[in-house]
C-alpha positions as CSV (number, residue, x, y, z in Angstrom):
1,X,58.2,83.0,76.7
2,X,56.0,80.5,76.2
3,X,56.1,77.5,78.9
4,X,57.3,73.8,78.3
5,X,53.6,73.2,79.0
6,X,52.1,75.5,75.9
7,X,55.1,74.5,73.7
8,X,53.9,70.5,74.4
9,X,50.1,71.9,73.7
10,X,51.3,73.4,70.5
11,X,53.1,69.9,69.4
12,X,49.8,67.7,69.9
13,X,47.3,70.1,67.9
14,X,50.2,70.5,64.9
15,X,49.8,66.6,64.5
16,X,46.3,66.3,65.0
17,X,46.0,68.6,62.2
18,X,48.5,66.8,59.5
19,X,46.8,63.7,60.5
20,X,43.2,65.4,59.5
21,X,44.7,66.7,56.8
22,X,46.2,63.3,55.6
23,X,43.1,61.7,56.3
24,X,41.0,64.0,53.9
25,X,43.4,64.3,51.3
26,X,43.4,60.3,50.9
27,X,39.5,60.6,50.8
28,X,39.4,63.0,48.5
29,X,42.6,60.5,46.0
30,X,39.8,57.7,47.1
31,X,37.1,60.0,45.9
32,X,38.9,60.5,42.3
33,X,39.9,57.0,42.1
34,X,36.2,55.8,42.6
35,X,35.1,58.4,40.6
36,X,37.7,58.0,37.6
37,X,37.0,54.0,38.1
38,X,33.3,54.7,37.8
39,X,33.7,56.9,34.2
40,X,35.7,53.8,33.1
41,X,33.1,51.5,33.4
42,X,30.8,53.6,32.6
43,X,32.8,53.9,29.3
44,X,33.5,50.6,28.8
45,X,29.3,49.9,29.5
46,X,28.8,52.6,26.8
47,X,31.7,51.5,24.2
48,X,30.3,48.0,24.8
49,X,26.8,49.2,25.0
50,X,27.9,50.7,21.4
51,X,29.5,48.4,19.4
52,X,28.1,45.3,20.5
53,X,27.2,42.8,17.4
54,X,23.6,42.5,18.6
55,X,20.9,44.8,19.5
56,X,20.4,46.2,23.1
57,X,17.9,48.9,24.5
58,X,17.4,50.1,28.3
59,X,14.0,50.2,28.9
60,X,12.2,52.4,31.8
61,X,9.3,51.3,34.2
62,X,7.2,52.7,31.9
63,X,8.3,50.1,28.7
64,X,9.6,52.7,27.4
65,X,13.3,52.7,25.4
66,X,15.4,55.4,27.4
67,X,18.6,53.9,25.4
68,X,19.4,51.7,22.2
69,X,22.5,50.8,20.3
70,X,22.8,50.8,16.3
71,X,22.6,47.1,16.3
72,X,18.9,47.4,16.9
73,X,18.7,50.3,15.1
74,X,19.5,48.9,12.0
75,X,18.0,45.2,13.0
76,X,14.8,47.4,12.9
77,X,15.4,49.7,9.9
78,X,15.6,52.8,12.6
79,X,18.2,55.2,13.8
80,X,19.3,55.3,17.2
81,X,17.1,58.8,18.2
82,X,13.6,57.0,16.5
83,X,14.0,54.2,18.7
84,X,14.5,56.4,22.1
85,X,11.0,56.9,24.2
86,X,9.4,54.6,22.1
87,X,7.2,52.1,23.4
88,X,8.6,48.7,23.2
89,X,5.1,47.3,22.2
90,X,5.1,49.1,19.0
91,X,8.1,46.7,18.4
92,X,6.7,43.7,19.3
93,X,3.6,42.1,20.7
94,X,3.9,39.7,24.1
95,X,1.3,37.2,24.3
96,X,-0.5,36.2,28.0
97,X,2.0,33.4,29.1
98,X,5.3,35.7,28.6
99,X,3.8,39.5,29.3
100,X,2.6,37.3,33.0
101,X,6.8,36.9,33.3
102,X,7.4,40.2,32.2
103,X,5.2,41.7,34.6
104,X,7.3,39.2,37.3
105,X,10.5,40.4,36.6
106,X,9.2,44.4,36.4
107,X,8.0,43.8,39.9
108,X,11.9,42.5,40.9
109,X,9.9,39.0,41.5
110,X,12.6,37.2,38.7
111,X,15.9,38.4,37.4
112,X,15.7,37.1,33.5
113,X,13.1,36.6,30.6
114,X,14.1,34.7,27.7
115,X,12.1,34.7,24.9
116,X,11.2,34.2,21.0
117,X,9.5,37.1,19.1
118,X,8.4,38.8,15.9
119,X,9.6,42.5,15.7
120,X,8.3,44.8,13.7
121,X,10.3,46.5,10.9
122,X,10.2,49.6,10.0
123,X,9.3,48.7,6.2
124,X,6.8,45.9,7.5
125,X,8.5,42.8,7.1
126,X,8.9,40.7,10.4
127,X,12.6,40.0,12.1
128,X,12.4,37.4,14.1
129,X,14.8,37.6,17.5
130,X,15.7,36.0,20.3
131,X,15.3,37.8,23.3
132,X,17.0,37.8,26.9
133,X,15.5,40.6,29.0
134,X,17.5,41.4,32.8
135,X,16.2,43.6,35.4
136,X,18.5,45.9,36.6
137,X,18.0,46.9,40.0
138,X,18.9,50.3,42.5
139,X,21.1,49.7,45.3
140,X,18.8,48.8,48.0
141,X,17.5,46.2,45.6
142,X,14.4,48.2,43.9
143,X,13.2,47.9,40.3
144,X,15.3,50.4,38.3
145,X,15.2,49.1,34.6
146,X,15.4,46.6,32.1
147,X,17.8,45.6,29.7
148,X,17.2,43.9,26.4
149,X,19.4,42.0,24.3
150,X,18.2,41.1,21.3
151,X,19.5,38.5,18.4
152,X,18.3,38.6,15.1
153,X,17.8,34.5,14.2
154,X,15.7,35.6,11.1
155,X,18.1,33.8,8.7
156,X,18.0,30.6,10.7
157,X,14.2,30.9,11.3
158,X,14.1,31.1,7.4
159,X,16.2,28.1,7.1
160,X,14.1,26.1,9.6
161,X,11.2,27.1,7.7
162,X,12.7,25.8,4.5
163,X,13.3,22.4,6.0
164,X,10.3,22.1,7.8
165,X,8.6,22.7,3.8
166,X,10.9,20.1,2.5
167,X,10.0,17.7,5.5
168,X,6.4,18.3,5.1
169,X,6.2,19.0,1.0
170,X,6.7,16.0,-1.8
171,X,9.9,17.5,-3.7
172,X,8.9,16.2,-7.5
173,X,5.2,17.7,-7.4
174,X,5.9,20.7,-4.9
175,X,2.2,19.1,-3.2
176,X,2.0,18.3,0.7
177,X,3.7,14.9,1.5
178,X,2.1,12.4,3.7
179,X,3.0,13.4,6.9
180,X,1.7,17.2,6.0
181,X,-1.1,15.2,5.6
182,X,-1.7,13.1,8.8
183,X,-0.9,16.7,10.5
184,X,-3.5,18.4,8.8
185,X,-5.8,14.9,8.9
186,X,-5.2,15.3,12.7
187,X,-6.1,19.0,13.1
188,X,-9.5,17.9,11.0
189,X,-10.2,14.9,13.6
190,X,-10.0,18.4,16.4
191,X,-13.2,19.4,15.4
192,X,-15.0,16.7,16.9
193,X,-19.2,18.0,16.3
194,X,-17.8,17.9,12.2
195,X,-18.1,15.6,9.2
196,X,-15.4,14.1,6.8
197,X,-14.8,13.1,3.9
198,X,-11.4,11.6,1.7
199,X,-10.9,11.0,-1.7
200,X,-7.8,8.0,-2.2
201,X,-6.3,7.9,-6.1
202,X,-4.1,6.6,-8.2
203,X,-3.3,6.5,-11.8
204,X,-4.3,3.2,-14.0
205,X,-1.4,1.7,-15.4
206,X,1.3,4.0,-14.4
207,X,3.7,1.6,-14.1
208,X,3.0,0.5,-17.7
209,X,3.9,4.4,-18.7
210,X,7.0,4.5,-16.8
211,X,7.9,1.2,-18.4
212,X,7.3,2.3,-21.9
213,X,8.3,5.7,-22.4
214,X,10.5,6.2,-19.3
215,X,10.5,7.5,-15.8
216,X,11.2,11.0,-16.7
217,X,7.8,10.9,-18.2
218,X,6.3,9.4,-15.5
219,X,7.5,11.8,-13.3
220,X,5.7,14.6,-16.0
221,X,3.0,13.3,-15.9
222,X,2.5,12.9,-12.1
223,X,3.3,16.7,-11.6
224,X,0.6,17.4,-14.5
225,X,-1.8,15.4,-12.3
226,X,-0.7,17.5,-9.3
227,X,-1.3,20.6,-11.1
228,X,-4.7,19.7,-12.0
229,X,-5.1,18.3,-9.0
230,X,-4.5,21.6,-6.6
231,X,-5.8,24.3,-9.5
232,X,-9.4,22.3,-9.1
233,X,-9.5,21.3,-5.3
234,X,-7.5,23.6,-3.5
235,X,-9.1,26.9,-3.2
236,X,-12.1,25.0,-2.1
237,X,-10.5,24.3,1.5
238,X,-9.7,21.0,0.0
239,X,-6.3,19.5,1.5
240,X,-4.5,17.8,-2.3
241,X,-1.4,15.5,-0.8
242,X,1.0,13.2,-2.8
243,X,0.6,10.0,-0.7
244,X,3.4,8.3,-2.9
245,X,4.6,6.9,-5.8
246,X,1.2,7.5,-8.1
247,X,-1.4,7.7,-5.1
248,X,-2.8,11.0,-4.1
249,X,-5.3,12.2,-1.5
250,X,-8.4,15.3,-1.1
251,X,-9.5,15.7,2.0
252,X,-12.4,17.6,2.7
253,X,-11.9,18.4,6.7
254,X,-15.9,19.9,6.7
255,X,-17.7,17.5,4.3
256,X,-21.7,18.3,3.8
257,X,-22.3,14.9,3.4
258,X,-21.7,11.3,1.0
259,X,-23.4,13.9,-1.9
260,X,-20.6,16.1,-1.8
261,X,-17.8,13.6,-1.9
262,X,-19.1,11.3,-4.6
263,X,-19.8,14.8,-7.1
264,X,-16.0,15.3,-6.1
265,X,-14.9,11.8,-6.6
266,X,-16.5,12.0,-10.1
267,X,-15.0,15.4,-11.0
268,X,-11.9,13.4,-10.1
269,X,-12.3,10.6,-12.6
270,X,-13.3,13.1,-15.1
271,X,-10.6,15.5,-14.4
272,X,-7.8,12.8,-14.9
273,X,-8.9,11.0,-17.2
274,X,-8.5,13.6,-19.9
275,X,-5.2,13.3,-22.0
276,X,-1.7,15.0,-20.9
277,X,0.5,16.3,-23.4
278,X,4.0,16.0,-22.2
279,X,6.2,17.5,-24.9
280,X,6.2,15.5,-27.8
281,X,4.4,12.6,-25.9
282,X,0.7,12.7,-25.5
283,X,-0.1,10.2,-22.6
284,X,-3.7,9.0,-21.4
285,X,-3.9,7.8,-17.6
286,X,-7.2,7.4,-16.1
287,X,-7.9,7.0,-11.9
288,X,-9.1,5.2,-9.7
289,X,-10.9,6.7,-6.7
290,X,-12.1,5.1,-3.2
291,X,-13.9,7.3,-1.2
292,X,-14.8,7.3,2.7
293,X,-16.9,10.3,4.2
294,X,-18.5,9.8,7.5
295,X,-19.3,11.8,11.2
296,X,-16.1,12.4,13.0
297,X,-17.5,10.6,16.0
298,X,-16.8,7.0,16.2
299,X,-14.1,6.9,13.6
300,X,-9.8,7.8,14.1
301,X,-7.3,8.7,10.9
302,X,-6.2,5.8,10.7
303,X,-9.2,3.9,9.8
304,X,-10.4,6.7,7.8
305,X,-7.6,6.2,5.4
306,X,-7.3,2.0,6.0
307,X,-11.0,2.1,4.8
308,X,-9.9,4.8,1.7
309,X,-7.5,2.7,0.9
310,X,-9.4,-0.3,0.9
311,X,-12.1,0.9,-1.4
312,X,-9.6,1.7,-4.0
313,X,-8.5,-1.6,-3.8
314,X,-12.1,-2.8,-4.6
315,X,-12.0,0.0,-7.2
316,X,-9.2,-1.6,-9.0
317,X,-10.2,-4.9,-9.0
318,X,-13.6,-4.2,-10.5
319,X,-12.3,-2.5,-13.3
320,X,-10.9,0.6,-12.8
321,X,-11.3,4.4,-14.6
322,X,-14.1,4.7,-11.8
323,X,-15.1,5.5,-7.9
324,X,-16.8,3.5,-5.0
325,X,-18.2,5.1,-2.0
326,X,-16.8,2.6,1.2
327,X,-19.2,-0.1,1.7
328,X,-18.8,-1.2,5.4
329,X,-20.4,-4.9,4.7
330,X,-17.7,-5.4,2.3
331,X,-15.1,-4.2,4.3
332,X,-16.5,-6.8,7.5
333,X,-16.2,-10.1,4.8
334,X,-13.1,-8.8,4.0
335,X,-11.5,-8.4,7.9
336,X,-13.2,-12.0,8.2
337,X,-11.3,-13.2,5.8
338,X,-8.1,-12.1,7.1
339,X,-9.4,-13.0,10.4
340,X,-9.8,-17.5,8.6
341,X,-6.8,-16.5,6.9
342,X,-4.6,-16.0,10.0
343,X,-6.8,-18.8,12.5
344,X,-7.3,-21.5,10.3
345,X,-4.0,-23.8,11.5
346,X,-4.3,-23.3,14.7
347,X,-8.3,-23.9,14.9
348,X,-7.6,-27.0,12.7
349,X,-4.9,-28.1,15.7
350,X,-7.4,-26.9,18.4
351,X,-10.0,-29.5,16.9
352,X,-12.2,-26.7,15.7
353,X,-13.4,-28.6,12.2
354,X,-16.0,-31.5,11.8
355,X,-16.6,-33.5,8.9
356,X,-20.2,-34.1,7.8
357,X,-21.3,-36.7,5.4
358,X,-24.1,-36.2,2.4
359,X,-25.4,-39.1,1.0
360,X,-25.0,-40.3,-2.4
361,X,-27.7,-42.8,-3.6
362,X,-28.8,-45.6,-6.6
363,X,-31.0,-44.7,-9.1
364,X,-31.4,-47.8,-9.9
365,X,-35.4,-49.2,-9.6
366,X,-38.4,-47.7,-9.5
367,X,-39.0,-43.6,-7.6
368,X,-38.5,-44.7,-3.6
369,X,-36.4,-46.8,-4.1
370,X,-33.0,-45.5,-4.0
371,X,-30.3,-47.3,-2.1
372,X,-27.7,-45.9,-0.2
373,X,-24.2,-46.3,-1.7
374,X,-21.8,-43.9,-0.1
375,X,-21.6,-39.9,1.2
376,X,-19.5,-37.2,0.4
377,X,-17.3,-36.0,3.3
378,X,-17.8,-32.2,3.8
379,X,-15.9,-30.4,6.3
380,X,-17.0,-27.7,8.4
381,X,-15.7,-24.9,10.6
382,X,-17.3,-24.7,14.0
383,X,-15.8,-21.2,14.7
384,X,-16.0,-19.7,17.9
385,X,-17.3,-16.4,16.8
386,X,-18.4,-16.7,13.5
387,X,-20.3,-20.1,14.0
388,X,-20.5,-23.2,12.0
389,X,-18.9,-22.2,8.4
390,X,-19.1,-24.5,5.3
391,X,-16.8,-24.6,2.8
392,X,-17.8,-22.0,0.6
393,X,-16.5,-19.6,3.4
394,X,-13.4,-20.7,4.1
395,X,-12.1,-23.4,1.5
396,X,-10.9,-21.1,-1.1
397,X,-9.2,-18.9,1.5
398,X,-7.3,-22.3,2.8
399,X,-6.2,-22.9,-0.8
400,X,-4.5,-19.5,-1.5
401,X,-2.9,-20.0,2.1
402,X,-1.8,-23.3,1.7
403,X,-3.4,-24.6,4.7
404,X,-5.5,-26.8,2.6
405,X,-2.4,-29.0,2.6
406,X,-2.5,-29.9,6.4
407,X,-6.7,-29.4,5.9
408,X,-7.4,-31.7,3.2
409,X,-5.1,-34.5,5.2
410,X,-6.6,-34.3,8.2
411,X,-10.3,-34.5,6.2
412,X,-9.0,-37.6,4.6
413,X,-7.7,-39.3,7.4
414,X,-11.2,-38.6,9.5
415,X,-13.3,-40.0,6.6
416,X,-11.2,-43.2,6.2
417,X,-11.2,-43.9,10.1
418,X,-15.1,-43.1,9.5
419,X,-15.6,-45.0,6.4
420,X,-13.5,-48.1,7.7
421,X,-16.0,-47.6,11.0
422,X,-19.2,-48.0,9.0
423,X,-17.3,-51.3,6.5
424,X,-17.0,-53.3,10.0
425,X,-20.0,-53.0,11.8
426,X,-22.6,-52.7,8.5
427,X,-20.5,-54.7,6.2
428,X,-23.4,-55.7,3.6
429,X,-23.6,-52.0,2.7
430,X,-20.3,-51.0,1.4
431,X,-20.6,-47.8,1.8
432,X,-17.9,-45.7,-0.3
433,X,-16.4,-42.5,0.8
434,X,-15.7,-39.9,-1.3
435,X,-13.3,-37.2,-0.4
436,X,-12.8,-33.7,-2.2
437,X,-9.0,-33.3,-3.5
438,X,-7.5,-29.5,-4.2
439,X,-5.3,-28.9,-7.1
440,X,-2.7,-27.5,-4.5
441,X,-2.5,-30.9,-2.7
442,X,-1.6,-32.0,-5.6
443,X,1.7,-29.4,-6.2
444,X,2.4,-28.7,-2.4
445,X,2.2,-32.5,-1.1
446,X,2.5,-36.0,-2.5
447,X,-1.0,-36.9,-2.4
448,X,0.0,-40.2,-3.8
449,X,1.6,-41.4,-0.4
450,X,-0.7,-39.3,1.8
451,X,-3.4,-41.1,0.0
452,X,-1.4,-44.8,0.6
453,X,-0.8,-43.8,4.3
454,X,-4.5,-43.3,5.2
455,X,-5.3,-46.3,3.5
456,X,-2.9,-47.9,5.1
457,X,-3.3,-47.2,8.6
458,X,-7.1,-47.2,8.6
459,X,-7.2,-50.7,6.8
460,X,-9.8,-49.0,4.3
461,X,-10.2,-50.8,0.7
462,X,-8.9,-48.6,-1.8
463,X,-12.1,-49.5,-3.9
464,X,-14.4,-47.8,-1.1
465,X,-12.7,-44.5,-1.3
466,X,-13.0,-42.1,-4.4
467,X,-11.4,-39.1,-4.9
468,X,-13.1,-35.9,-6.4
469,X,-11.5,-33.3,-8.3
470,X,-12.5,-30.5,-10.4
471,X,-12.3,-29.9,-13.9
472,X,-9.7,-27.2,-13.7
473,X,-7.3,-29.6,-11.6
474,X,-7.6,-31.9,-14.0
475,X,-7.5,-30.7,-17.5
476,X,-4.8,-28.2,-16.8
477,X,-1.3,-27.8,-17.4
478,X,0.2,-31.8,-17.9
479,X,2.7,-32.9,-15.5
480,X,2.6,-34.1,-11.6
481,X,-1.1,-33.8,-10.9
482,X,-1.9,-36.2,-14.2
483,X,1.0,-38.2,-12.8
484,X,-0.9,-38.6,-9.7
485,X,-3.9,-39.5,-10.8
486,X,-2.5,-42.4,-12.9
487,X,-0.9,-43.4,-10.0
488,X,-4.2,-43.8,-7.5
489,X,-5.9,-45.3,-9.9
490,X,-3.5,-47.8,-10.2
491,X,-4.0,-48.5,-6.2
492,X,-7.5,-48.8,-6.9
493,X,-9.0,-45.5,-6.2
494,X,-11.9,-43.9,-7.7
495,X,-11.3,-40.7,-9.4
496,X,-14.2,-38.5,-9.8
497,X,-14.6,-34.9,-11.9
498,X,-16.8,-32.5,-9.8
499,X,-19.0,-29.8,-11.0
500,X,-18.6,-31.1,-14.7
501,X,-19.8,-29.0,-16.9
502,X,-18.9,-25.8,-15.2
503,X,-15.2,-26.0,-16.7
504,X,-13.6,-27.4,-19.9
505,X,-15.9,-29.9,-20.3
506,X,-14.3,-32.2,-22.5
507,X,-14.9,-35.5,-22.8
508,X,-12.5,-36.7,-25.6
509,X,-9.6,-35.8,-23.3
510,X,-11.5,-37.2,-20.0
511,X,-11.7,-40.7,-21.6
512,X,-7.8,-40.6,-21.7
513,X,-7.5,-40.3,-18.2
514,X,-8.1,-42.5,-15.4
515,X,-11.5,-40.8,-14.7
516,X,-14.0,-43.2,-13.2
517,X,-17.3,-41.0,-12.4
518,X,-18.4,-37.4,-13.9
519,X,-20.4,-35.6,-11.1
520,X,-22.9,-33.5,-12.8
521,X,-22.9,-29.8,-11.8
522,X,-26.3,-28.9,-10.6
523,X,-26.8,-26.5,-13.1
524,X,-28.1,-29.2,-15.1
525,X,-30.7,-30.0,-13.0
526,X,-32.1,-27.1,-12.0
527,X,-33.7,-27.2,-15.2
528,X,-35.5,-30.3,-14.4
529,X,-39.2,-28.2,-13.5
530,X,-42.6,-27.6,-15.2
531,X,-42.0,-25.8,-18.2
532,X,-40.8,-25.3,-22.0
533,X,-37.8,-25.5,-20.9
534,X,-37.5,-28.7,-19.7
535,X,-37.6,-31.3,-22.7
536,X,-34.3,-29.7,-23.8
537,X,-32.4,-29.8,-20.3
538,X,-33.7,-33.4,-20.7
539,X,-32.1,-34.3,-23.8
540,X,-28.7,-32.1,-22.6
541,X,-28.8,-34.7,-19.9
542,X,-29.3,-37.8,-21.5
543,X,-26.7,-37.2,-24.3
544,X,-24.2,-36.9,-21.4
545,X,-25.2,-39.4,-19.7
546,X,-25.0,-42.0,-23.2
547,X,-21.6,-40.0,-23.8
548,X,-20.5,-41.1,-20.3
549,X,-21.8,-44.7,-20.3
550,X,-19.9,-45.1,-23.9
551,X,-16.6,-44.0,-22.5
552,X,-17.4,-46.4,-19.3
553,X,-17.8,-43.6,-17.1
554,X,-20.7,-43.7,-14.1
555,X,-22.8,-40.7,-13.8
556,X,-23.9,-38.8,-10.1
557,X,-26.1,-35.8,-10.6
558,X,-25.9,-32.9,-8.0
559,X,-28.4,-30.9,-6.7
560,X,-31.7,-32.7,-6.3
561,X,-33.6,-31.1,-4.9
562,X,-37.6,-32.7,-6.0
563,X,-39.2,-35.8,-6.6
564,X,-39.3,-34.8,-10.0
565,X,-35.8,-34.2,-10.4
566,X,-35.0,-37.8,-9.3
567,X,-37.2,-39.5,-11.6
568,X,-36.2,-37.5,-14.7
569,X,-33.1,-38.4,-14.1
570,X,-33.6,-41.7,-13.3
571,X,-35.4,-41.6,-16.8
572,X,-32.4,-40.4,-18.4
573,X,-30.0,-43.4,-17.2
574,X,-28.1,-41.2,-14.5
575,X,-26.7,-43.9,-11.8
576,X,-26.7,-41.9,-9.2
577,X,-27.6,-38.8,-7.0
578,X,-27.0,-36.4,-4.4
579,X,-28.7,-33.9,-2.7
580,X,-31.2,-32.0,-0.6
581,X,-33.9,-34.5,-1.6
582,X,-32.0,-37.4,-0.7
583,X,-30.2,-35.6,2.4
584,X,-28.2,-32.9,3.8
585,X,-24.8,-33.0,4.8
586,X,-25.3,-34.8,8.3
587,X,-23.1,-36.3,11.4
588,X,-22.0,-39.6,11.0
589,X,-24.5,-40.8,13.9
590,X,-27.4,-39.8,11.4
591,X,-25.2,-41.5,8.4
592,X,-25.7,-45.0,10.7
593,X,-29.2,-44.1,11.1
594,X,-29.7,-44.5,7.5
595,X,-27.8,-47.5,7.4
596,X,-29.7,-49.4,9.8
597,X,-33.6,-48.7,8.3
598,X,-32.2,-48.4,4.9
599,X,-32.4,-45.2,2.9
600,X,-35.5,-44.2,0.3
């Protein structure tokens, strides 16, 4: 019978036994579970693996496709067993900068690639995807595989596409728009060791078709133009852009030379100029071309087509229905202008203007013996950069401006003070001043109390100043400026027509107007030389001069230049003279020189 001892023995090993037992069974239940839990994610990988809306594909160490879901199938025109051990770069191509971060993440160096590519289709059409590529790793962390996700953005690709045309493509003529333009204008300007060249257009009198037979035919005819424009130029590796409204552009990014763009800028003129027939309507509408071709180097778009532009400009002004090649020298007179145009007030409040005086002599008496009886004031510019300008350079500019308003007052005030100077300390010579007037002083000021002002505050007599005016000023339309002029005569002024005989030139109506003095243009003289000429400039002269006298008018000739001149005019009764014979424009200190040892 078995002892208390072996039956206590017998207990312990029974339990050690159940709890072995219990401890493997619930290992094997964790086992199952693990296992049954690692099928059901394995199936829920697989179902959504599957069935997932965009295309996936497990790809080996070797880039090769050990799994892919219908999604990419179909994306890529395949079935499911075509696309398995394929290699992914039959698919798609990976340039340097992403194949570098490829090769990072199949080294386990990054976890995720995101990317934009062109796949290939299996009919040869392109799909374009976005792609997010993850690495997939063993359990100690190794390199296992790679999974791609793949979105097919084609359809929004083609839609960004179709904007970016309409951003970059004029909508009427179906031709590149300006910024298309500037894009491909800056791609030219790349190439820096090239040449180029650029044709600028538009049509002549295009608003004058829209105006008569409508914008709808005006919009015909500017896509006819178009087509013209790109079936001539195009295939050439010409760039044809609609700039706007009726303006167009060819660029030639490699030009061969100025040869090459002015044959093309005369195809052009001959191109559009021939008739359109627009339905029922037949419509004529010649061009206008500037033209700019030059080295790359030293030259930016924006001047290129500033200087395009320009020349058409010129184009149109001088007559249109033709081209210009650009002409830098015109282009410099032209930046100077704007350059006065913008500078002129404030260099006339910095003090930057002088007035020079020319004298104006008596014919009277025999040849050396003219007297000195008063000067013309004649302003200058003494210009900073440009140097001393006369009035030829800037006057006209002033008057379109308007700053001959604040000009020609500040000239007349410096004269008076001058003249009034010269009355008190050389008294005996009376020396007149006369002062050019523009016909815009006479609209945009009231020369009439400018005029009483000055006189005013310098204490000048009003029969020592005498007012110049040309032709045009006066004879045109009636109203203030005639007005005026009764009005200063009535003060006592002189009034004297300049450059007569380059204008209306008639006398009837001069003698009904307070006109004192006719200043003959020098044209007249100029005739006064050696040679068969001469007897009849004589007699032009002398009948003006009678006509003059007759109507009690005085008489100054401009322009004398010779000895000659002087005392054929002197033979013709003229009372008086200026020019280079007698004396340039000169400072006022030179004016007193005169009057002190008497002029001749």
């Amino acid at each position: 019978m078995p002892g208390p001892s072996s039956v206590s023995n017998g207990g312990s090993g029974d339990s050690a036994v159940a709890r072995a037992g219990a401890v493997a069974g619930a290992a094997v239940a964790d086992t199952a579970q693990l296992t049954e839990a690692l099928h059901a994610s394995e199936s829920r990988f697989r179902a959504a693996f599957t069935d997932a809306g965009i295309g996936m594909a497990l790809v080996d160490a070797e880039d090769r496709i050990i799994e892919a879901n219908p999604a990419l199938a179909a994306m890529l025109g395949h079935t499911v067993p075509e696309l398995i051990r394929l290699h992914i770069h039959e698919l798609l191509d990976v340039e340097d900068d992403p194949r570098q971060a490829y090769l990072e993440l199949l080294h386990g160096d990054r976890d995720r690639l995101r990317l934009e590519k062109r796949l290939k289709h299996r009919r040869g059409h392109t799909v374009w995807t976005n792609i997010t590529i993850s690495l997939i790793r063993y359990a100690d962390g190794r390199p296992q595989y790679t999974l791609a996700m793949v979105e097919d953005v084609s359809e929004a690709r083609r839609l960004g596409d179709r904007l970016h045309y309409q951003a970059m493509h004029d909508p009427l003529t179906r031709l590149p728009n300006r910024s298309l333009f500037f894009d491909r204008l800056a791609g030219a300007f790349a190439e820096a060791d090239q040449r180029i060249g650029l044709c600028y257009l538009d049509l002549d009198g295009f608003a004058a078709v829209n105006d008569t037979l409508g914008h709808h035919v005006g919009d015909e005819l500017l896509v006819a133009v178009a087509e013209r424009l790109e079936q001539r130029f195009s295939g050439r590796g010409h760039l044809v852009a609609r700039m706007g409204g009726d303006e167009f552009a060819v660029l030639v990014p490699r030009s061969a030379g100025p040869d090459e763009l002015k044959a093309l800028a005369a195809e052009l003129v001959e191109l559009l100029a021939a008739p359109y027939d627009l339905g029922a309507q037949r419509v004529v509408a010649t061009a206008s071309v500037g033209v700019v071709e030059r080295p790359i180097p030293g030259t930016n778009p924006g001047e290129l087509v500033k200087d395009a532009d320009a020349t058409l400009n010129w184009v149109k002004s001088d007559g249109r229905d033709r081209w210009a090649l650009y002409d830098p020298e015109r282009i410099a007179h032209r930046t100077t202008r704007q350059v006065l145009a913008t500078t002129m007030l404030p260099a006339l409040e910095r003090g930057e203007f002088v007035v020079e005086y020319q004298p104006l002599v008596e014919l009277r008496g025999g040849p050396g013996q003219a007297r000195l009886r008063g000067v013309e004031a004649l302003v200058r510019w003494q210009h900073p950069e440009f140097g001393k300008l006369s009035p030829d350079r800037f006057i006209t500019i002033a008057e379109e401006t308007g700053a001959i308003v604040p000009l020609g007052r500040w000239v007349l005030e410096t004269s008076c003070v001058q003249a009034r100077d010269w009355l008190e300390r050389f008294p005996e010579a009376e020396l007149f001043m006369s002062v050019n007037l523009a016909a815009r002083q006479f609209w945009d000021s009231d020369v009439v109390a400018d005029v009483a002002e000055v006189l005013s505050e310098t204490r000048l007599p009003s029969r020592l100043l005498q007012l110049e005016l040309t032709e045009s000023a006066v004879l045109g339309p009636a109203g203030r400026p005639l007005e005026a002029l009764h009005a200063l005569a009535d003060m006592g002024v002189r009034i004297a027509i300049d450059d007569f005989g380059t204008g209306y030139s008639n006398l009837a109506y001069l003698s009904r107007l307070p006109v004192h003095v006719l200043k003959l243009d020098g044209g007249f003289v100029e005739g006064f030389q050696e040679g068969a000429s001469r007897e009849a400039d004589e007699q032009i002269v002398s009948a003006l001069v009678r006509l003059a006298h007759a109507l009690g008018l005085t008489v100054t000739a401009e322009g004398v230049e010779t000895e000659l001149q002087a005392d054929l005019l002197r033979a013709t009764g003229c009372d008086s003279a200026q020019g280079w014979h007698f004396g340039r424009a000169m400072t006022a200190a030179a004016i007193e020189e005169l009057l002190r040892g008497g002029a001749g």
